[in-house]
GUVEX-533901 format. One record per residue (C-alpha): z, y, x; residue number from 1. Coordinates in pm, 1 decimal. Layout:
BEGIN
+----------+----------+----------+-----+
!        z !        y !        x ! num !
+----------+----------+----------+-----+
!        Z !        Y !        X ! NUM !
...
+----------+----------+----------+-----+
***
This chain:
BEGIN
+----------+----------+----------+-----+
!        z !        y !        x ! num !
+----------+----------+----------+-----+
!   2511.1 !  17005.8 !  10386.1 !   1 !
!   2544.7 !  16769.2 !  10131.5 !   2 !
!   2642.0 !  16866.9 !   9754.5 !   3 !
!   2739.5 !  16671.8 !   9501.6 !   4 !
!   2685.7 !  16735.6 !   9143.2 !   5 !
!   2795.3 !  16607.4 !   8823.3 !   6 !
!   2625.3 !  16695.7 !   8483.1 !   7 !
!   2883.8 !  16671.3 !   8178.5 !   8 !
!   2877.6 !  16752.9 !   7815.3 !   9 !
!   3209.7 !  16728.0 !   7591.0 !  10 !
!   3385.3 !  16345.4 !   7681.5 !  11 !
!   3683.5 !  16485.6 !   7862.7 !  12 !
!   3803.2 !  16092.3 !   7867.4 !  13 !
!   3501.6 !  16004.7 !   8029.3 !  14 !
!   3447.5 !  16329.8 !   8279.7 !  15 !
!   3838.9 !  16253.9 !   8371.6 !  16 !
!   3848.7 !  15932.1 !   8444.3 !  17 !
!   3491.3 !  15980.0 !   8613.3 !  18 !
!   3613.3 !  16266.1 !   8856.3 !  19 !
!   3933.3 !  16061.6 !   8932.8 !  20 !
!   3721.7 !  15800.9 !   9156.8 !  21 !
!   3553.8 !  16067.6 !   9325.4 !  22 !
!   3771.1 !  16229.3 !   9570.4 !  23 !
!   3626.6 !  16044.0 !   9840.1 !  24 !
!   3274.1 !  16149.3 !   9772.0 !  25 !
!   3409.4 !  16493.2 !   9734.7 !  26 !
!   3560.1 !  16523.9 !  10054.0 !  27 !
!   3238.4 !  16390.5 !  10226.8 !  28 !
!   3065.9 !  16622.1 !  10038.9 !  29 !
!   3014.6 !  17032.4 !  10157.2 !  30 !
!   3022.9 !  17127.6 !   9776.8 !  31 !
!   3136.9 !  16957.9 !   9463.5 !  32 !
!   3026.5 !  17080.8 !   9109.9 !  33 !
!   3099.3 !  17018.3 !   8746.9 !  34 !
!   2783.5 !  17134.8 !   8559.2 !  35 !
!   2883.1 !  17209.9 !   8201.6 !  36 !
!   2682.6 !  17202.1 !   7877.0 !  37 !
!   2818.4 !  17447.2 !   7609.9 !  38 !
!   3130.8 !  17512.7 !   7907.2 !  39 !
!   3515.5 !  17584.1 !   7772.4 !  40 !
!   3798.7 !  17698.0 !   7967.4 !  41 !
!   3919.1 !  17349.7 !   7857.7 !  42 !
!   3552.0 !  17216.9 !   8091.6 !  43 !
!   3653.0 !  17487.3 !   8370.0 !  44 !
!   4020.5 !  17358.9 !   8399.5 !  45 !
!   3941.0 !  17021.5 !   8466.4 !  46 !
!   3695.2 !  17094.5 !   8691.1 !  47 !
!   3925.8 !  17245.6 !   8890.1 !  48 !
!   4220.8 !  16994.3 !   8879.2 !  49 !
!   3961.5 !  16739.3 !   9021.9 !  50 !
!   3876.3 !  17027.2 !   9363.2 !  51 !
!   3520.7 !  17054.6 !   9192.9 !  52 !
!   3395.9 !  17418.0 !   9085.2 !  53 !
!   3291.7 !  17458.1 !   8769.7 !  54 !
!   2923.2 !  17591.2 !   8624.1 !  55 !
!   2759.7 !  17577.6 !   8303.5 !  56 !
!   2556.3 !  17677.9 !   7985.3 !  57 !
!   2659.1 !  17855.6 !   7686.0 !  58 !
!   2447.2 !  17634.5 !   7468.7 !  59 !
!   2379.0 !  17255.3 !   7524.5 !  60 !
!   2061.5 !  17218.4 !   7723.5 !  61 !
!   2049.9 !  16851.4 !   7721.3 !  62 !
!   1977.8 !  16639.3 !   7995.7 !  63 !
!   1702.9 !  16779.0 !   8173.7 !  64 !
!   1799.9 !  17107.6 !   8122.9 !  65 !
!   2186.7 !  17084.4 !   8219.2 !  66 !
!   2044.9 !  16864.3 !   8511.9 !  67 !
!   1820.2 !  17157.5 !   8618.8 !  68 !
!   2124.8 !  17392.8 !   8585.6 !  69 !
!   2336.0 !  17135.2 !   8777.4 !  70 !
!   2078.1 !  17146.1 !   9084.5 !  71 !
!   2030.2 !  17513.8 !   9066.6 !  72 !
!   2389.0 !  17579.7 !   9097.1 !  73 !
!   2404.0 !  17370.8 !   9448.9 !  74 !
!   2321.7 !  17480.5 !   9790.2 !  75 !
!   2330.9 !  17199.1 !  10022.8 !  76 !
!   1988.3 !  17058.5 !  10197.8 !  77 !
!   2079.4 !  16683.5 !  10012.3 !  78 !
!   2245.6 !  16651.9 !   9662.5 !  79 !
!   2362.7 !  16343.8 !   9486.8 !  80 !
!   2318.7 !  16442.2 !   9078.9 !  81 !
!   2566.6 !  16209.1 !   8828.2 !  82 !
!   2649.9 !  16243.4 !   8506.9 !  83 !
!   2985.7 !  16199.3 !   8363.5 !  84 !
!   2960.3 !  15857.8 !   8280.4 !  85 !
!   2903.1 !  15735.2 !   8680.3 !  86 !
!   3245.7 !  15679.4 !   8804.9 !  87 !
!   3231.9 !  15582.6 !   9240.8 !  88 !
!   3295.0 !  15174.6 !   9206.1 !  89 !
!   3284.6 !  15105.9 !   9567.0 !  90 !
!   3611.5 !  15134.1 !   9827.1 !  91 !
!   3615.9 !  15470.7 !  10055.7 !  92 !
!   3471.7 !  15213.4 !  10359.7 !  93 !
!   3203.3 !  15079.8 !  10142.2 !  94 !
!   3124.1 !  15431.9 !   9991.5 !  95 !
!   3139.7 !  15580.3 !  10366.5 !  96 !
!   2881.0 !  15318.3 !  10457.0 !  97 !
!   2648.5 !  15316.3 !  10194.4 !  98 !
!   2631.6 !  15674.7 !  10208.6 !  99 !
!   2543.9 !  15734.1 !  10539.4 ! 100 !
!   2286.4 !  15479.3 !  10537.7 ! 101 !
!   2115.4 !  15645.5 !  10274.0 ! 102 !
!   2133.9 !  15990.6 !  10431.3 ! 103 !
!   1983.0 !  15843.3 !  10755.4 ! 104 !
!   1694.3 !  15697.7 !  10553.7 ! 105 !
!   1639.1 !  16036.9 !  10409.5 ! 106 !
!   1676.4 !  16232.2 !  10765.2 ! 107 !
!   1432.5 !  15959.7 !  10913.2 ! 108 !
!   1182.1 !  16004.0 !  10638.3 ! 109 !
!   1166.6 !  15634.6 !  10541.5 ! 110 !
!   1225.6 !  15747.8 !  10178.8 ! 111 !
!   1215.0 !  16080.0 !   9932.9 ! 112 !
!   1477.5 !  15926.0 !   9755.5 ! 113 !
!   1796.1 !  15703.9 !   9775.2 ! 114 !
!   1861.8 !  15560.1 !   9431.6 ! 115 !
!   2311.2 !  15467.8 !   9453.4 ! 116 !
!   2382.7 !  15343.6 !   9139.8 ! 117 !
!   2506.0 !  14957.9 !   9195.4 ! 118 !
!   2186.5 !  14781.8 !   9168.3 ! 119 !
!   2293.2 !  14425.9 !   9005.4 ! 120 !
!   2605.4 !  14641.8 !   8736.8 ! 121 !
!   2494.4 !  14532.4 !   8390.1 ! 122 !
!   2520.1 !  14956.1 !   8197.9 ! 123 !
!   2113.4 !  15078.8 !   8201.8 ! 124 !
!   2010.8 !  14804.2 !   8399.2 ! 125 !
!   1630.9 !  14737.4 !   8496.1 ! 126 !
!   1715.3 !  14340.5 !   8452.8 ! 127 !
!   1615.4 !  14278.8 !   8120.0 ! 128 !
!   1272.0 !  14420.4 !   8149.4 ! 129 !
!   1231.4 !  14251.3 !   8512.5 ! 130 !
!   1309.4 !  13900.0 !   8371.0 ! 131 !
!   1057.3 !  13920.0 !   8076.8 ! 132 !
!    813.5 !  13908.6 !   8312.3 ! 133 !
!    952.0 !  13730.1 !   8652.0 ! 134 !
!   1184.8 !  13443.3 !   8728.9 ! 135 !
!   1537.0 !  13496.2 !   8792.1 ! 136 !
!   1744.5 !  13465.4 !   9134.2 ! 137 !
!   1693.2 !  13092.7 !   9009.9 ! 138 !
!   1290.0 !  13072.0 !   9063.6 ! 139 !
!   1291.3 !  12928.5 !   8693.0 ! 140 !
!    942.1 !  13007.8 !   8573.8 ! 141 !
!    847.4 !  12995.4 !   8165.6 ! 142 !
!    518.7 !  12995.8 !   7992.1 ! 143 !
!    637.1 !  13318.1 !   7793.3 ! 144 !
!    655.4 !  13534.3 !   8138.4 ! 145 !
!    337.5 !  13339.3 !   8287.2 ! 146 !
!    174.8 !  13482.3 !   7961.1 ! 147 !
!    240.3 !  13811.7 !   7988.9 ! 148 !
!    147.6 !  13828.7 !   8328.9 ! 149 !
!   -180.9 !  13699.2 !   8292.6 ! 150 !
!   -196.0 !  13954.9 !   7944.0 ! 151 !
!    -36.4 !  14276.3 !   8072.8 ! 152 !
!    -89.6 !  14220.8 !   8503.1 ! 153 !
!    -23.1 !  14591.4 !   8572.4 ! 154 !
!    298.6 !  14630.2 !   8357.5 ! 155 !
!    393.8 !  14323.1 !   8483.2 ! 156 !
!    359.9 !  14502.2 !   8836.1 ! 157 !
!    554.4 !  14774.3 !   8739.7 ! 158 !
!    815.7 !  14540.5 !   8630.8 ! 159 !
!    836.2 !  14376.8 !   8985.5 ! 160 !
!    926.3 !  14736.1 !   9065.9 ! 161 !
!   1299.7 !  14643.8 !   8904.9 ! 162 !
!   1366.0 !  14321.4 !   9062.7 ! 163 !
!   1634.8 !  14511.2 !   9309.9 ! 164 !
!   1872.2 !  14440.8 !   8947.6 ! 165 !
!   1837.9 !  14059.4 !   8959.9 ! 166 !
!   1706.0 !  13996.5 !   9321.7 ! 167 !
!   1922.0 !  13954.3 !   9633.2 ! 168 !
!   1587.2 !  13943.7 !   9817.4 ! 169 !
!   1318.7 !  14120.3 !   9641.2 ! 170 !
!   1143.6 !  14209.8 !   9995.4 ! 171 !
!   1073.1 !  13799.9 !   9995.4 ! 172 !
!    951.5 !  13770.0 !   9612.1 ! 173 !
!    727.3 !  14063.1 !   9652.8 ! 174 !
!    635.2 !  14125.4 !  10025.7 ! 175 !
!    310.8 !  14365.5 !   9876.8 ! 176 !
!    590.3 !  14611.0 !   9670.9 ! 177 !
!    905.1 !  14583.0 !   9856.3 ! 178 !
!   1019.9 !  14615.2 !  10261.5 ! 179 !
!   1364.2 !  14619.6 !  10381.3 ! 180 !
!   1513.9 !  14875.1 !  10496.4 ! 181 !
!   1865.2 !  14780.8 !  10650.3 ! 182 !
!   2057.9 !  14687.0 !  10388.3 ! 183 !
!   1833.6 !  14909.5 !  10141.8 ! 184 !
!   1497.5 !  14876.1 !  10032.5 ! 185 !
!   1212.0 !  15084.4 !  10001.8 ! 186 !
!    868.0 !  15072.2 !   9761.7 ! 187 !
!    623.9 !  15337.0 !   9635.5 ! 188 !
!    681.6 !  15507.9 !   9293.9 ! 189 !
!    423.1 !  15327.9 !   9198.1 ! 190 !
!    671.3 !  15043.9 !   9123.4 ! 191 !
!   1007.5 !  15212.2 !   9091.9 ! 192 !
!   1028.9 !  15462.9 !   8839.4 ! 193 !
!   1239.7 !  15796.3 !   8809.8 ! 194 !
!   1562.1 !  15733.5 !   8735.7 ! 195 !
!   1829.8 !  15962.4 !   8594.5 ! 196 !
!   2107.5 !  15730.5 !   8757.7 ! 197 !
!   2274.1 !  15842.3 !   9044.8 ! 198 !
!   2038.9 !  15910.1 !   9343.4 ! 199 !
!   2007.5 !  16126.1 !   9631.2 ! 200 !
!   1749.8 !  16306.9 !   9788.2 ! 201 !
!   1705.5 !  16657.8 !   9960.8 ! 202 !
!   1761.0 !  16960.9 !   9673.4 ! 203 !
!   1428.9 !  17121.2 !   9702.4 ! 204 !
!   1253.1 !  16766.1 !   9592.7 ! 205 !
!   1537.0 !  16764.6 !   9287.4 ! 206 !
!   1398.4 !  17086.4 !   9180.1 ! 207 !
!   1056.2 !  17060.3 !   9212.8 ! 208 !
!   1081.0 !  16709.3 !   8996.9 ! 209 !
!   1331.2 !  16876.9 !   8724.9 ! 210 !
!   1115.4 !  17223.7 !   8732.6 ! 211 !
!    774.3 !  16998.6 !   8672.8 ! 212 !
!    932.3 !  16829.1 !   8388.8 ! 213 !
!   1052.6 !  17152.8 !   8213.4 ! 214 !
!    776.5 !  17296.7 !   8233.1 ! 215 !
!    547.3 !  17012.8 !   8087.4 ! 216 !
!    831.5 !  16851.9 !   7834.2 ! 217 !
!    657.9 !  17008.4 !   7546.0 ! 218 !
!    535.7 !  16662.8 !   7323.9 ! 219 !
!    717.8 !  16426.7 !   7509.4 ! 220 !
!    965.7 !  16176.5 !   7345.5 ! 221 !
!   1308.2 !  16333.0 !   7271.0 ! 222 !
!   1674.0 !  16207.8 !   7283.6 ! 223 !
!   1847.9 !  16363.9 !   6980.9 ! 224 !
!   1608.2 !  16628.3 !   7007.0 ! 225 !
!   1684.2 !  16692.6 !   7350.9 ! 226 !
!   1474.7 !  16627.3 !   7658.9 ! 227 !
!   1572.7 !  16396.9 !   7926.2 ! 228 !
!   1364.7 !  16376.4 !   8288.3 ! 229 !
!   1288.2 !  16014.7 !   8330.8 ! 230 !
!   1125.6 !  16032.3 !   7953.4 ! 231 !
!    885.5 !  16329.9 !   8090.2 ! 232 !
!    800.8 !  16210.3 !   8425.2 ! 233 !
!    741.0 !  15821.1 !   8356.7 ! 234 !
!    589.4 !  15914.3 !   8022.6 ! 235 !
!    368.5 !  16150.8 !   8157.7 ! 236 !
!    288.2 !  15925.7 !   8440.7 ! 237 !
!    314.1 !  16212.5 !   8706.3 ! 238 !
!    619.1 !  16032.5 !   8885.3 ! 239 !
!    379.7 !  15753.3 !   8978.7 ! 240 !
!    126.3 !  16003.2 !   9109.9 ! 241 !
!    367.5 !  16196.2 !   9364.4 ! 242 !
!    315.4 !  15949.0 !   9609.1 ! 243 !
!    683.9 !  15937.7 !   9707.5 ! 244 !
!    915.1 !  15608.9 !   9868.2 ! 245 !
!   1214.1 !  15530.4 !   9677.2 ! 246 !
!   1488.4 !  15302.5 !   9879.5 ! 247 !
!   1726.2 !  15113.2 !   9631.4 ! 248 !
!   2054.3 !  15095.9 !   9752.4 ! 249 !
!   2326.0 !  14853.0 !   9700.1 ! 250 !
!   2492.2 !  15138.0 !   9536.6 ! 251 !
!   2808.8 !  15276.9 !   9492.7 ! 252 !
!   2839.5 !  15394.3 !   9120.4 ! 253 !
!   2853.4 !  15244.6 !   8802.7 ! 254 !
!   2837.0 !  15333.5 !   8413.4 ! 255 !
!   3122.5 !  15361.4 !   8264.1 ! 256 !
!   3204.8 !  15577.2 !   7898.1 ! 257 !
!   3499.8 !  15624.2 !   7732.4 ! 258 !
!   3464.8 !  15896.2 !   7483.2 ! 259 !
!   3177.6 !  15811.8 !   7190.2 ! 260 !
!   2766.0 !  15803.3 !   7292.3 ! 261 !
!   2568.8 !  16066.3 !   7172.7 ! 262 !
!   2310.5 !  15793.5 !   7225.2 ! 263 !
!   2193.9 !  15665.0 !   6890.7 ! 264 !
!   2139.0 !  15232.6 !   6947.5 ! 265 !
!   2461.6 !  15235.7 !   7170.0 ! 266 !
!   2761.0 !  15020.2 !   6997.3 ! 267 !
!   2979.9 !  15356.8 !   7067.2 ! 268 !
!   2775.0 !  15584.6 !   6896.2 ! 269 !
!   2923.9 !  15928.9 !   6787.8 ! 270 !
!   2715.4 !  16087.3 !   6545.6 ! 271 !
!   2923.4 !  16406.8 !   6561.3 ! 272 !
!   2812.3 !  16427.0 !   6930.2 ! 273 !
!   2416.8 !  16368.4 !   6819.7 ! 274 !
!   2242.6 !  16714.9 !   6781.3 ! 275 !
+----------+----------+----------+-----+
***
């Protein structure tokens, strides 16, 4: 069974407009769930007008916390984990597609994980990092990216690990990192780090990844004094130990926030929603 699961913390705006492109994905899905932070009845009711069942927290547990609630509230074999900023930007054929082709990579074990957040959509995109260090779709080379690859050669291999957001093709620039996959493509966590974007991947790997991190978060970087997974598991570097495939989808989700950011940097930063 597949469940899907979407973490959300205040932003009704946001969660409603959200949950209103999802009715596809819920009716693919066995189980739909809202996961609350600090839950309301206001949280519970929309939940509910949107078919998902509600779950939550009395206090805010952040993001790695709510997302470990989130995934310990689902029972299906695979789970798909958003937040309430990742509307579904893809039509029901495209979605239908996508989808299944990433479940059959997971059932054939040609990847641990399915990353389906739109690869080339500009919200926490891996672009900007790629292209300090490696041409463009346009092959146009400078002496500031030939420098840093000469200076920093493993970061700049890492950084070949995010040319899925620039490249049509990155299975042709980098042959060594990526193969394709049908439409996907697959590399070793080596290259392609954890990701708190959408993604799917069988629920028992979700846990063990989110359980890991909560239990080793203690020293790690915060956001608002909050931990968040990716910080943890890249930071710690035991995400590029696991020895795990990633595929990258073309995706079906974007970002997309209404309400304020609780993220301190972003141009719609809130600092009533910053703890």
């Amino acid at each position: 069974m597949l469940s899907v699961g979407v973490l959300s913390w205040k932003a009704h705006a946001t969660l409603r407009a959200t949950l209103a492109t999802l009715a596809p994905l819920r009716d693919a899905a066995g189980e739909a769930v809202v996961f609350f932070n600090e839950i309301t009845d206001a949280d519970r009711a929309i939940a509910r007008e949107f078919g998902f069942r509600p779950e939550g927290s009395r206090e805010n547990l952040g993001i790695l916390g709510g997302t470990l609630g989130l995934v310990r509230s689902l029972h299906g074999d695979e789970a798909i984990a958003l937040q309430n900023d990742n509307p579904l930007r893809a039509d029901a054929e495209t979605m239908s597609r996508r989808l299944a082709e990433a479940r059959g990579i997971l059932a054939a074990g040609k990847a641990d994980i399915v990353r389906l957040r739109d690869r080339f959509e500009p919200g926490f995109s891996d672009a900007p990092k790629f292209l300090r260090y490696w041409p463009g779709e346009d092959g146009r080379d400078t002496l500031a990216r030939r420098l840093r690859r000469l200076l920093r050669p493993a970061k700049a291999l890492r950084m070949a690990g995010r040319a899925p957001a620039v490249l049509k093709d990155p299975a042709a620039a980098f042959p060594r990192i990526f193969s394709r996959c049908g439409d996907a493509f697959t590399a070793s966590c080596r290259y392609v780090d954890y990701t708190d974007q959408p993604y799917l991947a069988r629920r028992r790997l979700m846990l063990e990844l989110l359980e890991w991190a909560d239990a080793h978060k203690e020293g790690t970087s915060t956001l608002n004094g909050l931990y968040v997974p990716e910080i943890v598991l890249n930071g710690s570097g035991r995400w590029r130990r696991l020895g795990l495939t990633v595929a990258v989808s073309d995706g079906i989700f974007a970002h997309a926030r209404i309400d304020g950011s609780f993220r301190p940097g972003n141009p719609a930063f809130d600092r009533s929603l910053a703890k």
